[in-house]
gemmi code that builds the backbone of each chain (N, CA, C; Angstrom):
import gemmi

chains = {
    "A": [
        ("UNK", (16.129, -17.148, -3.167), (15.458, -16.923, -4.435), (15.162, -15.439, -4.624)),
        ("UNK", (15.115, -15.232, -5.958), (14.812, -14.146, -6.358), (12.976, -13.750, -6.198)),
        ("UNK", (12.827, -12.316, -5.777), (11.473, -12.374, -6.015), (11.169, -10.846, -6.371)),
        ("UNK", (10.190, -10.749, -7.291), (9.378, -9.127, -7.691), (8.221, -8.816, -7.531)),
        ("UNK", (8.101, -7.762, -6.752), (6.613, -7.647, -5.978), (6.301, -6.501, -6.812)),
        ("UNK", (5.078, -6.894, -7.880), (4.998, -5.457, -8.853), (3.385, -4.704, -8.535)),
        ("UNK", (3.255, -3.568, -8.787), (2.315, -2.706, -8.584), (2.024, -1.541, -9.568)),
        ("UNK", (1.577, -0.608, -9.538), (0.770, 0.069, -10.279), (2.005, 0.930, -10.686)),
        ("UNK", (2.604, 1.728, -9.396), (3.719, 2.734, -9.766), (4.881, 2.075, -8.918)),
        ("UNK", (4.927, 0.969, -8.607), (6.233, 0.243, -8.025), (6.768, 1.287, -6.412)),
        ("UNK", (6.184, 1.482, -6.147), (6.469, 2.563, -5.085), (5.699, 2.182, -3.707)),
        ("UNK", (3.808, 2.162, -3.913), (2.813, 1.919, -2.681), (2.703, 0.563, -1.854)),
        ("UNK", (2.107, -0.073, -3.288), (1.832, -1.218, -2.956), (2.418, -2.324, -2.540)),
        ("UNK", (3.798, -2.004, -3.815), (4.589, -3.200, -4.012), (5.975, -3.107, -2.644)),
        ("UNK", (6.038, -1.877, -2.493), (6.601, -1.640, -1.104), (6.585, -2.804, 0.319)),
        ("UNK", (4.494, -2.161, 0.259), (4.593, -2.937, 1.318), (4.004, -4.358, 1.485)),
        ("UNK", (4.188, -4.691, 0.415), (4.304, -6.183, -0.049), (5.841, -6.851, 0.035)),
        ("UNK", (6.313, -6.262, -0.729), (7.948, -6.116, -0.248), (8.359, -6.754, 1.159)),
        ("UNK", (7.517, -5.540, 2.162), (8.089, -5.519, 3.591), (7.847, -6.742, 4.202)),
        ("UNK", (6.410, -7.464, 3.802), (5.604, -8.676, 4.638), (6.255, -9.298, 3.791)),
        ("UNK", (6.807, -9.568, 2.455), (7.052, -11.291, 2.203), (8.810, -11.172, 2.515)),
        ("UNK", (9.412, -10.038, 2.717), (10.979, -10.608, 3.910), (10.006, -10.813, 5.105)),
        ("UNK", (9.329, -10.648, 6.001), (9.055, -11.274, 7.345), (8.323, -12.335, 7.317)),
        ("UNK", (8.060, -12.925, 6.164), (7.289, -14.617, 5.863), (8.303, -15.173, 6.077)),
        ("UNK", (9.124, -14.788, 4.796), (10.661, -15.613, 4.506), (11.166, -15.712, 5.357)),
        ("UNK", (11.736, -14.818, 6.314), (12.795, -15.077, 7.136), (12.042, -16.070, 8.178)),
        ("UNK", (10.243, -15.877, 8.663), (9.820, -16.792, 9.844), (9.895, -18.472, 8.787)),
        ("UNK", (10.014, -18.036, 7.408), (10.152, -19.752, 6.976), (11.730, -20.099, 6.765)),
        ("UNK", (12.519, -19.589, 7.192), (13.542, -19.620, 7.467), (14.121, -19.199, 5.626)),
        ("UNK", (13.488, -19.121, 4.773), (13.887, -18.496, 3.200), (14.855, -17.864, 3.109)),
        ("UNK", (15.619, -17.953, 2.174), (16.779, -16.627, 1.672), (16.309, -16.092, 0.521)),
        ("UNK", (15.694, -14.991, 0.441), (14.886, -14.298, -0.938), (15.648, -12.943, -0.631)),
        ("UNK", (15.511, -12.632, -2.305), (16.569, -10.849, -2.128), (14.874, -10.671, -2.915)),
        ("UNK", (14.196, -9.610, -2.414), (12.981, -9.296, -2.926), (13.111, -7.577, -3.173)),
        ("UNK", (12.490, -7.343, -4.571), (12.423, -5.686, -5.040), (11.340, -5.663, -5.418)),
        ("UNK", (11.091, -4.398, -5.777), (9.861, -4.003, -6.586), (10.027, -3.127, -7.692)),
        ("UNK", (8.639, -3.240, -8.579), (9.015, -2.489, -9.743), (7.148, -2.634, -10.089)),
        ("UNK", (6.898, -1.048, -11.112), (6.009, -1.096, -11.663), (5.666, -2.277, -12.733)),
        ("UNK", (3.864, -1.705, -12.729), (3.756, -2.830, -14.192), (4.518, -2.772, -15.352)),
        ("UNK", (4.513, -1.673, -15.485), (4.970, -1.211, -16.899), (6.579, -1.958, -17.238)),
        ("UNK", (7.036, -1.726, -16.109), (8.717, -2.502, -16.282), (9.245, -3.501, -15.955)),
        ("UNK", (7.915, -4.204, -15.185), (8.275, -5.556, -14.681), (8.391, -6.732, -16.125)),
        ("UNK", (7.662, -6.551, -17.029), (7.803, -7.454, -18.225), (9.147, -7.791, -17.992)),
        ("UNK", (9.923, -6.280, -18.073), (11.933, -6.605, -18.729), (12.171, -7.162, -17.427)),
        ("UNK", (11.888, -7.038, -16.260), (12.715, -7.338, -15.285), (12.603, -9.294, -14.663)),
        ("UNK", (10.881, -9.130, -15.233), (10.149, -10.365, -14.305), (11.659, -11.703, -14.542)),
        ("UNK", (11.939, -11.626, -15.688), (12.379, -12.864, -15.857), (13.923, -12.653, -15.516)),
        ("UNK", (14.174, -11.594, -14.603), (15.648, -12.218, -13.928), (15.626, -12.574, -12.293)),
        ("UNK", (13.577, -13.272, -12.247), (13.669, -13.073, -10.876), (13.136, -14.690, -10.969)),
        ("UNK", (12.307, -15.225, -9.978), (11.862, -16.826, -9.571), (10.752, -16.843, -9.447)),
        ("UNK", (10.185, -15.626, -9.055), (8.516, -15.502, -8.879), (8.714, -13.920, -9.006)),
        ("UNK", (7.068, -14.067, -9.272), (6.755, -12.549, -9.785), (5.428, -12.513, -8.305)),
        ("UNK", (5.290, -11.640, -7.618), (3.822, -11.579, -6.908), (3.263, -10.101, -7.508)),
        ("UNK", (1.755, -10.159, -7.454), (1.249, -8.924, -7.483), (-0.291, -8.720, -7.464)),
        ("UNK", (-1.089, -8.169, -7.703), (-2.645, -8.330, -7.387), (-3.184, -8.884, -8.565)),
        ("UNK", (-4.328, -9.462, -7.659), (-4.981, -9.814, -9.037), (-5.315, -8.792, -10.178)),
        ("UNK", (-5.510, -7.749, -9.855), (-6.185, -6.773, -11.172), (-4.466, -6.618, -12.089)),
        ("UNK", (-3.737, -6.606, -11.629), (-2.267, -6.334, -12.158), (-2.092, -7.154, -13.341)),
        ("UNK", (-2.119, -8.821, -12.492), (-1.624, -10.216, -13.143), (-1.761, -9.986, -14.493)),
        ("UNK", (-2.852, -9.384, -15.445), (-2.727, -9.279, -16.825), (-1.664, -8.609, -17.106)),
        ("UNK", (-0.967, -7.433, -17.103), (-0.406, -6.708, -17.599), (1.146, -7.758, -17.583)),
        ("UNK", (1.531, -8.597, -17.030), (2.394, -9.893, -16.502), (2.359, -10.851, -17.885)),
        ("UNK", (1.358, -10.895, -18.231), (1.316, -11.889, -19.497), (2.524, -12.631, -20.024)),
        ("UNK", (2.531, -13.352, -20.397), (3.943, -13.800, -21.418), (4.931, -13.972, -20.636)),
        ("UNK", (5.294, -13.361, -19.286), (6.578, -13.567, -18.432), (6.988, -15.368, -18.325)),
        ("UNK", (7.901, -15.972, -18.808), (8.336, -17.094, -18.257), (8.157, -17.061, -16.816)),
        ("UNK", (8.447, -15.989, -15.922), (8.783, -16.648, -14.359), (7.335, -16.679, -14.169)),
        ("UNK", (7.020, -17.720, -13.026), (5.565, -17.914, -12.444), (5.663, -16.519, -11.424)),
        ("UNK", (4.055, -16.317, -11.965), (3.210, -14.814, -11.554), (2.100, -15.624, -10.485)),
        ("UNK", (2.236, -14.977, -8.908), (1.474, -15.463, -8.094), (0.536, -14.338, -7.855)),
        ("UNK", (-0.467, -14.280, -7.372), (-1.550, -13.178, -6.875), (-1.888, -12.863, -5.391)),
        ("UNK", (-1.411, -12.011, -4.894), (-1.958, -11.954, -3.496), (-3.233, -11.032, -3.461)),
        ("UNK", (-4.244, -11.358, -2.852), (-5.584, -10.268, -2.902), (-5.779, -9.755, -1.480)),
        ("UNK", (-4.936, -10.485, -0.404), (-4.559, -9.426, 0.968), (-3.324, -9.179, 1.326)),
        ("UNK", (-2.964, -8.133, 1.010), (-1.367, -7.565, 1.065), (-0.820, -7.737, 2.398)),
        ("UNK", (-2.038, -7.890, 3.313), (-1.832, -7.244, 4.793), (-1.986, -8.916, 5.742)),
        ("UNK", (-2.449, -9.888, 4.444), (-2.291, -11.176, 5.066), (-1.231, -11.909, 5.024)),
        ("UNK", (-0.612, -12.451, 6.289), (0.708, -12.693, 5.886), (0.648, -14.363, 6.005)),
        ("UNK", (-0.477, -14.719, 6.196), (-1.076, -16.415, 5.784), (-1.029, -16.523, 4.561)),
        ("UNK", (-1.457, -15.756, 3.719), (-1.975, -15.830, 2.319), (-0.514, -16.114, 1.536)),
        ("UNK", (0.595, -14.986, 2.497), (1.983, -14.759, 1.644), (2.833, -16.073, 1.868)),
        ("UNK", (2.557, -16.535, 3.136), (2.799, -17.886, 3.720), (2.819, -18.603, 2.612)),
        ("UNK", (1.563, -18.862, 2.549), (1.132, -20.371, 1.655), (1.592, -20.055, 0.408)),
        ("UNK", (1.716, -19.011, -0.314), (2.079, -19.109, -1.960), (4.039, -19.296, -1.673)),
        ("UNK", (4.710, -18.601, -0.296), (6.068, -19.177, -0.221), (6.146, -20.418, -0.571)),
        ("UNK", (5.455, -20.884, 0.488), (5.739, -22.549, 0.739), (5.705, -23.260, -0.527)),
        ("UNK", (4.925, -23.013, -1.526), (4.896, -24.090, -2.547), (6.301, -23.301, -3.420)),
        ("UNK", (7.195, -22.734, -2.949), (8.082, -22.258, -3.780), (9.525, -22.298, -2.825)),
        ("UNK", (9.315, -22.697, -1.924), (10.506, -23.249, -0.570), (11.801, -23.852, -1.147)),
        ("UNK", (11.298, -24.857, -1.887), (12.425, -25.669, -2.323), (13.436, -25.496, -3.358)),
    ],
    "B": [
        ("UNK", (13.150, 3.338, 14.592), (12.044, 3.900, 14.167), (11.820, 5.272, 13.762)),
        ("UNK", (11.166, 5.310, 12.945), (10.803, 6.644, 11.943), (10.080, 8.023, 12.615)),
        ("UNK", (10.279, 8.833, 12.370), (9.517, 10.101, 13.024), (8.044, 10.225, 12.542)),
        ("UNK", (7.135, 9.698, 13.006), (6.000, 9.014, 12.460), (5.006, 10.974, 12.731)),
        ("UNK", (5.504, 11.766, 13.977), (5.411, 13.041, 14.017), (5.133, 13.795, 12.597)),
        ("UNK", (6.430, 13.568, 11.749), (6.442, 14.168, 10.552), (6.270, 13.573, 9.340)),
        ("UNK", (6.295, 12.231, 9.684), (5.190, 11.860, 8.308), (4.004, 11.621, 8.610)),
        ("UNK", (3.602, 11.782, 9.616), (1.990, 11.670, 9.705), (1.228, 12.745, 10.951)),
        ("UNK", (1.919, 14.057, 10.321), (1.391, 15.344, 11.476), (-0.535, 14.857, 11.799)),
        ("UNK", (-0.345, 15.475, 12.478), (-2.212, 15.951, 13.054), (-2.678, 16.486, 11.671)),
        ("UNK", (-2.289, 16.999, 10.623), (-3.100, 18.036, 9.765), (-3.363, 16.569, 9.022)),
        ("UNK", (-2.918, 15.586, 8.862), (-2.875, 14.661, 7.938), (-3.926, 13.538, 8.012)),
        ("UNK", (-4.640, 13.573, 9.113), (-5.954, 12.901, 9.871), (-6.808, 13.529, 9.390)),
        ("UNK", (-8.144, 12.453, 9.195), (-9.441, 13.058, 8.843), (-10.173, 11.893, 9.365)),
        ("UNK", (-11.089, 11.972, 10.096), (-11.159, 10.546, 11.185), (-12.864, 10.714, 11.428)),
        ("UNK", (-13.597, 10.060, 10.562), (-14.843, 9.287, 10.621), (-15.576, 10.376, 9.957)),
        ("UNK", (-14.843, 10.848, 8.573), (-15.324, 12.054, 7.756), (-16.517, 10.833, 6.852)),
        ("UNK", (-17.430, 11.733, 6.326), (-17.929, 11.080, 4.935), (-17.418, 10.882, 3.793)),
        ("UNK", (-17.847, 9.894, 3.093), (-17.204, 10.095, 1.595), (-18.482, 9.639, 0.254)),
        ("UNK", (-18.928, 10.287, -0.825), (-20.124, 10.049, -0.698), (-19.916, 8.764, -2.188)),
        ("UNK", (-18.101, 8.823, -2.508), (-17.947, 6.928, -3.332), (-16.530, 7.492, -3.207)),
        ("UNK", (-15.710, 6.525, -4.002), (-14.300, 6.296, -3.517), (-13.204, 7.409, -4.832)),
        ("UNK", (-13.996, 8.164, -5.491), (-13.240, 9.510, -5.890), (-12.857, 10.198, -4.515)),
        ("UNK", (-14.312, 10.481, -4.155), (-14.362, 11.400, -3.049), (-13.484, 10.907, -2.091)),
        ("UNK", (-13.342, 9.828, -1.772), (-12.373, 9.471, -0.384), (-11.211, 9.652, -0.970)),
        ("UNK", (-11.004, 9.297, -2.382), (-9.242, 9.566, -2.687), (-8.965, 10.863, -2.246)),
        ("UNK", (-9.747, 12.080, -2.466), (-9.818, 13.422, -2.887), (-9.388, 13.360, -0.906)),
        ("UNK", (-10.094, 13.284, -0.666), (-9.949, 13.479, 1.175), (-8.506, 13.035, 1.717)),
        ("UNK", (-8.120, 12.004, 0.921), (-6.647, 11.538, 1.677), (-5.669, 12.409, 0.424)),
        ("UNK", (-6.573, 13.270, -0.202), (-5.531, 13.913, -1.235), (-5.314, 15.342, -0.471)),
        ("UNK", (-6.755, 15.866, -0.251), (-6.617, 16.999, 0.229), (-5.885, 17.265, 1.928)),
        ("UNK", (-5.672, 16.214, 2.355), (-4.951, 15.823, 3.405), (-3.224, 16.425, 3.157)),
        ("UNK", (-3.104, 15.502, 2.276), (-1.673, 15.460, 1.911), (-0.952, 16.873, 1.465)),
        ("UNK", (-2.076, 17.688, 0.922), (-2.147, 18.606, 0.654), (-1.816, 19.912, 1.956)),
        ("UNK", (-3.124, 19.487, 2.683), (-2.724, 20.540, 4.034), (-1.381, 20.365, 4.492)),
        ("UNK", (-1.115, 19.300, 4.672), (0.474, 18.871, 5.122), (1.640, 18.884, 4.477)),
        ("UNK", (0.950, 19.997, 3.164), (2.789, 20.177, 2.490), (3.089, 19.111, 1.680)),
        ("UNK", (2.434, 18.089, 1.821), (3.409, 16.737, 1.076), (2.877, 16.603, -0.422)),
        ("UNK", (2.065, 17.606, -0.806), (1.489, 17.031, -2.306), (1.328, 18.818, -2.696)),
        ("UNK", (1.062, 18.673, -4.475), (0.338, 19.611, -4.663), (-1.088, 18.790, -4.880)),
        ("UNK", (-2.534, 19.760, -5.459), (-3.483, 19.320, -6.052), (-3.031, 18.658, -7.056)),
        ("UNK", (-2.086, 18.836, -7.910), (-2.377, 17.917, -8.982), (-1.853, 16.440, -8.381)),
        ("UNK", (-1.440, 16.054, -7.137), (-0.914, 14.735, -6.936), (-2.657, 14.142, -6.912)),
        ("UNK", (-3.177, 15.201, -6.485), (-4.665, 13.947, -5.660), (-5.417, 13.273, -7.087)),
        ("UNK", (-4.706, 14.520, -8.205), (-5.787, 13.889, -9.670), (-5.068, 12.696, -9.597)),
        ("UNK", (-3.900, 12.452, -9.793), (-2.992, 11.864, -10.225), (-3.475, 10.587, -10.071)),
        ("UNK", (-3.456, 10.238, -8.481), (-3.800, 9.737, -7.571), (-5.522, 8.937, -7.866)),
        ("UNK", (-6.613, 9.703, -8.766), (-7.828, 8.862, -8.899), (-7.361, 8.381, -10.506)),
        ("UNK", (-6.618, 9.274, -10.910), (-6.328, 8.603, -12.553), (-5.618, 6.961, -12.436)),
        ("UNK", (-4.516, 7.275, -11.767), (-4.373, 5.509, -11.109), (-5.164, 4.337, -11.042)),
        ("UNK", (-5.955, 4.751, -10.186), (-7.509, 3.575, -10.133), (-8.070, 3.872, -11.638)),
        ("UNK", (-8.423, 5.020, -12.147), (-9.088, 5.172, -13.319), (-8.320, 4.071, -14.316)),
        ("UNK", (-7.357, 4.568, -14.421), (-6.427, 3.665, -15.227), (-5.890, 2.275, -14.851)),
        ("UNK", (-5.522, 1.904, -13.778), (-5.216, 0.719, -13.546), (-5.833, -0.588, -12.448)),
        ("UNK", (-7.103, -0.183, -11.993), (-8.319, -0.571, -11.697), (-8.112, -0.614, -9.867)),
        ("UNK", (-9.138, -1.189, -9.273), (-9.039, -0.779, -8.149), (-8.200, -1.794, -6.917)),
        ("UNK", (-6.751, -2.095, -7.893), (-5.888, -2.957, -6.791), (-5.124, -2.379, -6.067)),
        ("UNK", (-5.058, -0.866, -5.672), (-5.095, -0.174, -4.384), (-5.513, -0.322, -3.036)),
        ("UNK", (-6.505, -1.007, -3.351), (-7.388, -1.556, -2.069), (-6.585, -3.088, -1.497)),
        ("UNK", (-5.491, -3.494, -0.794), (-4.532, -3.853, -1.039), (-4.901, -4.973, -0.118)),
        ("UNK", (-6.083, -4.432, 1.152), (-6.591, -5.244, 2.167), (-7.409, -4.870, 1.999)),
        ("UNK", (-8.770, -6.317, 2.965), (-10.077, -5.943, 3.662), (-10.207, -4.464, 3.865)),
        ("UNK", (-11.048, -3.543, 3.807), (-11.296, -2.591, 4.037), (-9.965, -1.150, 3.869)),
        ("UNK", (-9.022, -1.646, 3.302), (-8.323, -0.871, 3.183), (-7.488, -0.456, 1.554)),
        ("UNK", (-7.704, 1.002, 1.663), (-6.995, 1.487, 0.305), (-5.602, 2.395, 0.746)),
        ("UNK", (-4.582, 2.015, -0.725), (-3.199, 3.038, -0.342), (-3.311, 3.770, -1.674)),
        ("UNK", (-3.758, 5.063, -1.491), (-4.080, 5.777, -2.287), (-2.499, 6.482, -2.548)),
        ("UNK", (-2.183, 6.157, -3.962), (-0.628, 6.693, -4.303), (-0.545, 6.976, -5.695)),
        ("UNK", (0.451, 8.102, -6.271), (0.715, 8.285, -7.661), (2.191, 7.577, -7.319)),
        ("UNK", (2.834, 8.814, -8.870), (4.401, 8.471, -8.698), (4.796, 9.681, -8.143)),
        ("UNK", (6.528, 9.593, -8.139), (6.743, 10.817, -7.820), (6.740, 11.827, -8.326)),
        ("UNK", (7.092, 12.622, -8.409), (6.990, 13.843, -9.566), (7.064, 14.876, -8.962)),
        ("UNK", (6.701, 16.044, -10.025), (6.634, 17.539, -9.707), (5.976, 17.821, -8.161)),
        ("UNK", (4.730, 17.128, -8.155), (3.351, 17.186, -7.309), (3.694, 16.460, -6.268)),
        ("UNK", (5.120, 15.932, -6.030), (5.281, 15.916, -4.587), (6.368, 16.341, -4.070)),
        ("UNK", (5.726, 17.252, -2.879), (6.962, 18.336, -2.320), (7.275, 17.633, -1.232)),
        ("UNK", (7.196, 16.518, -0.433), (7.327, 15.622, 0.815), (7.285, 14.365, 0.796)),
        ("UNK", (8.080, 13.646, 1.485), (7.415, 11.944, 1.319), (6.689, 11.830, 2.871)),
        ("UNK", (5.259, 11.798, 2.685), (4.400, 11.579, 3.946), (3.041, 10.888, 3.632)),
        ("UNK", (1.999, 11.189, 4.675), (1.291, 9.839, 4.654), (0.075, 10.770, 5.019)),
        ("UNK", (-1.409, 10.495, 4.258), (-2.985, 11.140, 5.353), (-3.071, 9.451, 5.771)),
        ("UNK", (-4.264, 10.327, 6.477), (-4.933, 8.967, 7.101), (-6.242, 9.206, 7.140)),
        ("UNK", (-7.163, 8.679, 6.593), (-8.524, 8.990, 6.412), (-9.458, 7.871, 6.513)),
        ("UNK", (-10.072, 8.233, 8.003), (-11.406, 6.995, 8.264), (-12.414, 7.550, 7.855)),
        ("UNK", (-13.429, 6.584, 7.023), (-14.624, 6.783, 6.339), (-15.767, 6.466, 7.243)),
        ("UNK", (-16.761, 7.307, 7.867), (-17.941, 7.069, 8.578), (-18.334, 5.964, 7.997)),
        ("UNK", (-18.681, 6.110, 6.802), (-19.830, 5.199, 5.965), (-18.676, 4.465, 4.845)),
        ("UNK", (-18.377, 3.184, 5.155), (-17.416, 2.505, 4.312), (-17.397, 2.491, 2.689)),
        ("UNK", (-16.893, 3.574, 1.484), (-17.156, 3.125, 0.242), (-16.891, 1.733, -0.589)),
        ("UNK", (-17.489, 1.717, -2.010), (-16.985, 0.410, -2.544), (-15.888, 1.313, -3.528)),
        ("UNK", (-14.798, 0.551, -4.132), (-13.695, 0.791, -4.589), (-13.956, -0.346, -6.311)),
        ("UNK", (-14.460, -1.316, -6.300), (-14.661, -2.255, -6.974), (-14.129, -3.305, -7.238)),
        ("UNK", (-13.104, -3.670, -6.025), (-12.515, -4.617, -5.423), (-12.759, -5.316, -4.839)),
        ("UNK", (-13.253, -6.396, -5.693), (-14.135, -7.811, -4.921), (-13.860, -8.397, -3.487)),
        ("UNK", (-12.449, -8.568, -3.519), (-11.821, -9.176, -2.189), (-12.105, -8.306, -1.276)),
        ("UNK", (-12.049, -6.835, -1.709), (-11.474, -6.201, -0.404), (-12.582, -4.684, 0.088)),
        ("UNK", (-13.559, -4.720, -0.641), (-14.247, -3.770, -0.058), (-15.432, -4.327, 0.668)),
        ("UNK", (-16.114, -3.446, 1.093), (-15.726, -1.625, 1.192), (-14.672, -1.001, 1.949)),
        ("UNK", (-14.215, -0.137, 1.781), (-12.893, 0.454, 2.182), (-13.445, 1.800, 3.193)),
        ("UNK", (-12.648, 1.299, 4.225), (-13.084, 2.432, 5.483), (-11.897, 3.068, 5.957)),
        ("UNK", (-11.167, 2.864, 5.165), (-9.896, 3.282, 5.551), (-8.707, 3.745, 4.459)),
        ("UNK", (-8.693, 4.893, 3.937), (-8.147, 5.352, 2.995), (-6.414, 5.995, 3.133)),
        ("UNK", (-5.520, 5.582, 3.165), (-4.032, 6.072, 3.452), (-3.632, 6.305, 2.470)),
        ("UNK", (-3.138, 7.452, 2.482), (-2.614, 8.430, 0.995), (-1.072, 8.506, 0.816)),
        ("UNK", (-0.163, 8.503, 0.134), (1.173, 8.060, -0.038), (1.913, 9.121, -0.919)),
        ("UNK", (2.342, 9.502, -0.176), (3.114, 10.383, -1.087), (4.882, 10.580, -1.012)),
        ("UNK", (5.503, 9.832, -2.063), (6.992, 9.102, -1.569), (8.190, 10.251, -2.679)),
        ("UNK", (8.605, 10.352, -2.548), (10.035, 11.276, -3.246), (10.386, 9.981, -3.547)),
        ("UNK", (10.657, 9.312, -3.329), (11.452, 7.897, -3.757), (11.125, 6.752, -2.779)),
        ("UNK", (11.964, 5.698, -2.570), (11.300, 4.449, -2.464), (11.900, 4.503, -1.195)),
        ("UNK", (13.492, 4.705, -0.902), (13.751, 4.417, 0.690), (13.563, 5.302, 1.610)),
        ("UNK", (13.268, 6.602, 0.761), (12.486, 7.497, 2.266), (11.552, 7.131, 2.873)),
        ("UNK", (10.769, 6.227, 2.101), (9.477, 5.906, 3.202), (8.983, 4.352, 3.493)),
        ("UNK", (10.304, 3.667, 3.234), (10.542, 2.385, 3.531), (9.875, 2.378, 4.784)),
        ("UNK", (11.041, 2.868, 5.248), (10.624, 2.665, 7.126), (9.609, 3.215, 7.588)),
        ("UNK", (8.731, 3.823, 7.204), (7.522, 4.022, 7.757), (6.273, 3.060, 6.919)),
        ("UNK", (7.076, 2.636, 5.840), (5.753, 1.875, 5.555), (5.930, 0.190, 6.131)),
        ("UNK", (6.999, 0.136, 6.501), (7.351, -1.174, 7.005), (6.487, -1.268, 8.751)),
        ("UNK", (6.424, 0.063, 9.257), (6.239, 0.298, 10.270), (4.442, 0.308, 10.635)),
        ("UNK", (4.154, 0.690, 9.172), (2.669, 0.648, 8.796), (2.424, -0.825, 8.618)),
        ("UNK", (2.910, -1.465, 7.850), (3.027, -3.004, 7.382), (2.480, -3.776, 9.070)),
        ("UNK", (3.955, -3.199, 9.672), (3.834, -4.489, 11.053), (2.263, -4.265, 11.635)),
        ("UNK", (2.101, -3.364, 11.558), (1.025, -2.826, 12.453), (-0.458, -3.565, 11.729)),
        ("UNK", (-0.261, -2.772, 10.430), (-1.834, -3.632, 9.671), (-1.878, -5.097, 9.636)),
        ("UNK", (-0.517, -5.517, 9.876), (-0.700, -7.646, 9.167), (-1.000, -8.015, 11.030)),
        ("UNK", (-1.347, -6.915, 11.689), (-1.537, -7.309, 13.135), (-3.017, -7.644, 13.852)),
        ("UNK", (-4.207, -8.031, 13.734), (-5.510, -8.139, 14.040), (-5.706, -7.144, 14.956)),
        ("UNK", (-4.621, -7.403, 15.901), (-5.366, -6.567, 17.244), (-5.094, -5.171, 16.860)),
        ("UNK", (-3.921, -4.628, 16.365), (-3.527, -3.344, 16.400), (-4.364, -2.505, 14.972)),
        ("UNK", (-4.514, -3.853, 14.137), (-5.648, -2.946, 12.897), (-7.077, -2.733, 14.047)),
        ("UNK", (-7.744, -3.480, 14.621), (-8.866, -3.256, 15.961), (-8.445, -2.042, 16.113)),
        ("UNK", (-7.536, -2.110, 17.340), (-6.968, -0.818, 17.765), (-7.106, 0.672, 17.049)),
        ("UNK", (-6.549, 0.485, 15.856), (-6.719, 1.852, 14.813), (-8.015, 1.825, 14.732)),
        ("UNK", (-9.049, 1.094, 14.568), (-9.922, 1.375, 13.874), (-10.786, 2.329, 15.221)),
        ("UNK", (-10.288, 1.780, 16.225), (-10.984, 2.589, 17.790), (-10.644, 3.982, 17.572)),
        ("UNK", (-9.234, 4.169, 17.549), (-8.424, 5.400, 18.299), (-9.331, 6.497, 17.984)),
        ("UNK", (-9.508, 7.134, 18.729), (-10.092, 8.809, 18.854), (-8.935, 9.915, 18.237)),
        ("UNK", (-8.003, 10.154, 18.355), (-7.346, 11.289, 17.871), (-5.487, 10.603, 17.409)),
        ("UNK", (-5.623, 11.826, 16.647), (-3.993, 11.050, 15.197), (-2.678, 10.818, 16.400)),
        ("UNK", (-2.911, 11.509, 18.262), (-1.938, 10.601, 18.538), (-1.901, 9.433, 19.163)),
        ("UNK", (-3.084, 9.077, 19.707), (-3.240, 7.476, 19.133), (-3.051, 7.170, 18.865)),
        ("UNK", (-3.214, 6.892, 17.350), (-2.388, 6.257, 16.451), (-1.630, 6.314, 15.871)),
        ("UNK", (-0.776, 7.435, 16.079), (0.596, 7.159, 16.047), (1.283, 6.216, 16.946)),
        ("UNK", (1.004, 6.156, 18.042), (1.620, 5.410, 19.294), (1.066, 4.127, 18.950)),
        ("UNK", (0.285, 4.135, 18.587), (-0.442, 2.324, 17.875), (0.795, 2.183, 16.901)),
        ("UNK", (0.976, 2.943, 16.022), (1.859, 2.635, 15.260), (2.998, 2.277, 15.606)),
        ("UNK", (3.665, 3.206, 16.529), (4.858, 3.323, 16.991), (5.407, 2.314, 17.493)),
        ("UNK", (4.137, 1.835, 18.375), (4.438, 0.620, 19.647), (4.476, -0.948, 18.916)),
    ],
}
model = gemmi.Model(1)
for chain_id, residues in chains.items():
    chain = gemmi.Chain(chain_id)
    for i, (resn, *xyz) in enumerate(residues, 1):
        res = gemmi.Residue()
        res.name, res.seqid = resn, gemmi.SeqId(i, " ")
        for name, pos in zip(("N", "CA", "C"), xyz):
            atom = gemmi.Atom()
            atom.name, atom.element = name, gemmi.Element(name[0])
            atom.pos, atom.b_iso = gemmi.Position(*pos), 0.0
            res.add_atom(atom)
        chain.add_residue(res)
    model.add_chain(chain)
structure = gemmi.Structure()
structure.add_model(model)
structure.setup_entities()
């Protein structure tokens, strides 16, 4: 599956969000091609992906996207990244 | 693995400084970045206009902020400060403050500093080795925390 890890300037955050949800995926055995991109450009992009992740303060700027927008509020938890995979596994 | 030497020299540490709210700590992992070549001053404005403008989801973990603009003029390096806060500020990030730990980002683009932030990644999603950092006495410490 496709996935977009968006952030403020698509560069910090969403990076290393990026980095932890390939090492979820691959320990859930997942095939995800995962990028990143700012707020500002994720609108055009969100919907050529399967999920959108990004913080809660972000999630507004997401509005209107068809693809489902998940929230992670610990970047650095990789339980947290776990559990929002799993309900998207199949 | 990444030359963690040169993206994260000794000048780039500031380790159990004050901060007296979380301008001031940006400013510290700005003026960091600064000693080390990797920013001008105008990256560190840049850098609180961010939070000003797009609120305080920088703070990305428990106690931790990645203080970052974009790229631009105002960055002459892709490297990293590292700045522990004596006295932990609030950021206004419900989940995740107070923030005692401020890392400043300063990227030319996205795959120069992949690998060191991946390298940062393993290390923070780690309990013991975030412990660890939060101990270390001097920046090569933790580099080798990092490293290892």
């Amino acid at each position: 599956m496709d996935i977009l890890c968006v952030c403020g300037n698509g560069i910090g955050t969403s990076v290393l969000l990026k980095v932890n949800v390939e090492q979820v995926a691959s320990d859930l055995g997942m095939d995800v091609n995962v990028t990143t991109s700012d707020a500002g450009s994720a609108k055009g992009t969100a919907n050529m992906n399967d999920l959108v992740l990004t913080s809660p303060q972000l999630a507004p700027e997401l509005e209107g996207t068809t693809t489902p927008v998940e929230t992670v509020e610990n970047f650095m938890d990789t339980d947290e990244i776990k559990s929002i995979l799993e309900r998207y596994a199949d | 693995m990444p030359d963690f030497k040169a993206f994260l020299p000794d000048s780039s540490f500031a380790l159990d400084v004050p901060a007296s709210d979380w301008r001031d700590a940006i400013r510290k992992a700005g003026d960091r970045l600064v000693a080390s070549g990797f920013t001008t001053d105008a990256y560190t404005d840049q850098m609180i206009e961010t939070v000003e403008k797009m609120g305080p989801y920088i703070v990305i973990a428990p106690g931790l902020a990645l203080a970052h603009s974009r790229p631009g003029d105002a960055v002459l390096g892709t490297g990293l400060s590292w700045v522990r806060l004596s006295t932990p500020v609030e950021f206004g990030n419900k989940a995740n403050d107070p923030v005692s730990l401020v890392i400043g980002l300063a990227g030319r683009d996205e795959q120069e500093h992949l690998q060191v932030m991946s390298a940062i990644a393993g290390a923070l999603t780690n309990k013991e080795k975030t412990a660890e950092l939060a101990q270390a006495q001097t920046p090569e410490q933790i580099r080798s925390i990092l490293e290892s």
